[in-house]
C-alpha positions, -999 to 999 in steps of 0.1 A, spaced: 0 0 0 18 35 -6 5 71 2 9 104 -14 38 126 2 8 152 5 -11 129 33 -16 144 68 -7 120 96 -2 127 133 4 103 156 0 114 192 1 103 231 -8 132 251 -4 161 228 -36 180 219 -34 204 183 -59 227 186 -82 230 151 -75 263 132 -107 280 126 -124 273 95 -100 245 93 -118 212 76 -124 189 96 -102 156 95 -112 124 76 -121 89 100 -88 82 111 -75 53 133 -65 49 170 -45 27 195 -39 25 230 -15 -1 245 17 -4 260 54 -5 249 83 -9 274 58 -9 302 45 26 297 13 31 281 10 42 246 -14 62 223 -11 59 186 -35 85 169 -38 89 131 -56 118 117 -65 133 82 -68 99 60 -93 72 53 -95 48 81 -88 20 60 -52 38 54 -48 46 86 -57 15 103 -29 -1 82 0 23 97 -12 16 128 -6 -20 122 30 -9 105 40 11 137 23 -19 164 46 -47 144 76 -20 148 70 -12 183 67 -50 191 99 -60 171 120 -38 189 100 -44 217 111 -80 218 153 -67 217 149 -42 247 117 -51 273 126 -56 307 89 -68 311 89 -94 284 106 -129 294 113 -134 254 132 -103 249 169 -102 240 176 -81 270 162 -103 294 182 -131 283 215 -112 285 206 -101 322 197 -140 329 227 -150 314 250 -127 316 257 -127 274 239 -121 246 253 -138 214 253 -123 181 231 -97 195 209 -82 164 219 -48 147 198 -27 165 207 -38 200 245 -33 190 229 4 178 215 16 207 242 2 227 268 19 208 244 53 215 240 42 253 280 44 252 281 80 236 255 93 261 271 78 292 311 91 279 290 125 271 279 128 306 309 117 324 294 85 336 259 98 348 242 74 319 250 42 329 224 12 312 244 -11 342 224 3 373 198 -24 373 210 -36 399 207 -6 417 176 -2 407 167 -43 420 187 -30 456 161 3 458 129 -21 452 133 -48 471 138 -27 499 108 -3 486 128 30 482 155 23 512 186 1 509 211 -2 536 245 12 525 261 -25 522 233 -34 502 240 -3 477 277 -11 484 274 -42 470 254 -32 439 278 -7 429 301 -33 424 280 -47 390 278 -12 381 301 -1 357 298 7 318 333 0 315 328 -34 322 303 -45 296 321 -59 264 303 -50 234 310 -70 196 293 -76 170 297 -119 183 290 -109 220 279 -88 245 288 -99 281 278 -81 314 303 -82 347 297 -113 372 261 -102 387 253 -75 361 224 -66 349 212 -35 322 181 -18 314 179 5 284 143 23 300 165 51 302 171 57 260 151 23 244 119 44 245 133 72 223 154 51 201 123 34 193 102 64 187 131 70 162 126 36 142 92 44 137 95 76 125 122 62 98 92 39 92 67 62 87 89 88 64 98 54 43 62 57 30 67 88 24 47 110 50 65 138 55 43 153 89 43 135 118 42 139 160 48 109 169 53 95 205 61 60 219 73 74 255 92 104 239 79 126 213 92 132 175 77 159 150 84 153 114 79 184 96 43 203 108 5 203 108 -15 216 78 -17 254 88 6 257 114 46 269 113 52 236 142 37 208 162 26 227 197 39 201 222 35 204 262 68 205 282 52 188 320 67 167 347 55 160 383 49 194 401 56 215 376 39 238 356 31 232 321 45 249 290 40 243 255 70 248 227 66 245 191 85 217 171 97 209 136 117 179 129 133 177 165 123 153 190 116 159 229 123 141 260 113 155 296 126 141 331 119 147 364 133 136 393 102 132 412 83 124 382 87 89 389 92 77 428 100 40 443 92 47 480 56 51 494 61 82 506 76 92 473 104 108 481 128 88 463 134 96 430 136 68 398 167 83 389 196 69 404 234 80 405 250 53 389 288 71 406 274 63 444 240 49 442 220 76 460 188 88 445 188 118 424 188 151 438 159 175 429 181 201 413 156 200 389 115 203 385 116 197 346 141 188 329 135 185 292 159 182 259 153 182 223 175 173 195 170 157 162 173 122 175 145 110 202 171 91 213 198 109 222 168 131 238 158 104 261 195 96 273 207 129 277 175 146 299 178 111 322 217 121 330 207 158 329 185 156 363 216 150 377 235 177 369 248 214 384 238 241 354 276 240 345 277 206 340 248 204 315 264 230 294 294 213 293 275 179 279 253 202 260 282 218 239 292 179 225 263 177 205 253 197 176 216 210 179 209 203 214 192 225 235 177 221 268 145 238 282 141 234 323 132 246 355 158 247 382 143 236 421 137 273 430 116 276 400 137 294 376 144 287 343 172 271 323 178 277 285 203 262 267 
């Protein structure tokens, strides 16, 4: 099935567009709500016939689920659950050796504050719901390590008791493969968002795709995009004691919890991917530190509000 380059398609999960007045009204369209890497997702296609837009839907789903199957931590037949069970993965597939090869750039970039090795850091803060003893973090930091992981196109082997999970970049490296997908039929306007958020291009009648800038306790904004992609972190936005407190975002350097030097903490940059890494090490960071890590990529910038409620542009 092929489309003309002069189609209208937005996929969206959370982002309203607003209809220009005296705009027409869109065509039947097609919808999906699931979930992908544990999050849940919301496909939306507007402006064709359904019968074209129920098939991209099916074209994004078996994307989604392919890559789904090389980088869930929640799926017992995925690639990455086998290497934390094993400890190796054997001829791991190209796109695992991919986004491992961008993990690598993301955690040199940020001077270690990316690390896909802190699972079990992550294992140390749940089974204790939010509050490990120090020997317990103690002896997780010693299966942390990026350095330790050897990465070929034969093998990739974790340290003795290691264990990786890609939540921190998989989601926008995906949103990336399906926006490759997408343009390979030749739609050339696109928001599309499978845990991070991609425009391709922009929506009949406007200059960009308005998209809303939000994370827990924080107030919203909205920011117009136009082939750039979007990832917001928050150290709060995600919390793994009861009285949350404890932020998702762990140090990977000394295994404490994240400090809330930041409310929002969002970056955009061409790839969704890069987005998604860089804005999970960037909650982390002192402002000179982010502009440091900033400065090694072309066409990042960063959009965020400092724990006093200022704000940060980059």
């Amino acid at each position: 099935m092929s489309f003309s380059r002069r189609r209208f398609i937005a996929i969206a999960a959370g982002c309203v567009l607003a209809a220009k007045p005296g705009s027409a009204a869109p065509v039947d369209g097609a919808r999906w709500r699931g979930v992908a890497l544990g999050a849940e997702t919301d496909l939306r296609i507007v402006g064709m016939p359904r019968a074209q837009a129920e098939y991209l839907i099916g074209v994004a789903r078996a994307e989604i689920e392919r890559l789904e199957k090389q980088f869930s931590l929640y799926r017992q037949d995925s690639a990455l659950v086998s290497l934390n069970g094993d400890g190796f993965l054997r001829d791991p597939s190209p796109d695992m050796l991919e986004l491992l090869s961008l993990a690598g750039s993301v955690h040199e970039a940020s001077d270690g504050m990316f690390d896909p090795t802190i699972q079990p850091l992550w294992k140390a803060y749940a089974e204790s719901g939010g509050w490990p003893g120090r020997a317990s973090i103690r002896r997780a930091l010693e299966r942390v390590g990026w350095n330790m992981v050897e990465v070929s196109p034969a093998l990739v082997r974790l340290p003795r008791g290691g264990a990786m999970t890609l939540n921190g970049i998989a989601q926008g490296f995906i949103t990336d493969k399906v926006v490759a997908l997408l343009k390979s039929f030749g739609l050339e306007h696109a928001l599309v968002n499978v845990g991070e958020i991609s425009a391709v291009g922009r929506p009949a009648g406007f200059e960009a795709w308005p998209v809303q800038l939000d994370a827990a306790g924080t107030s919203r904004k909205t920011v117009g995009l136009r082939d750039r992609s979007v990832a917001t972190s928050g150290a709060l936005g995600t919390t793994l004691d009861a009285s949350q407190s404890v932020s998702h975002i762990v140090d990977p350097r000394n295994g404490n919890p994240a400090p809330v030097l930041w409310r929002r903490m969002s970056v955009m940059h061409r790839s969704a991917a890069l987005a998604d890494g860089i804005s999970t090490a960037a909650v982390l960071m002192e402002a000179g530190q982010l502009t440091a890590m900033a400065h090694q990529f072309d066409g990042l910038s960063i959009d965020a509000i400092s724990r006093n409620g200022s704000s940060f542009l980059l």
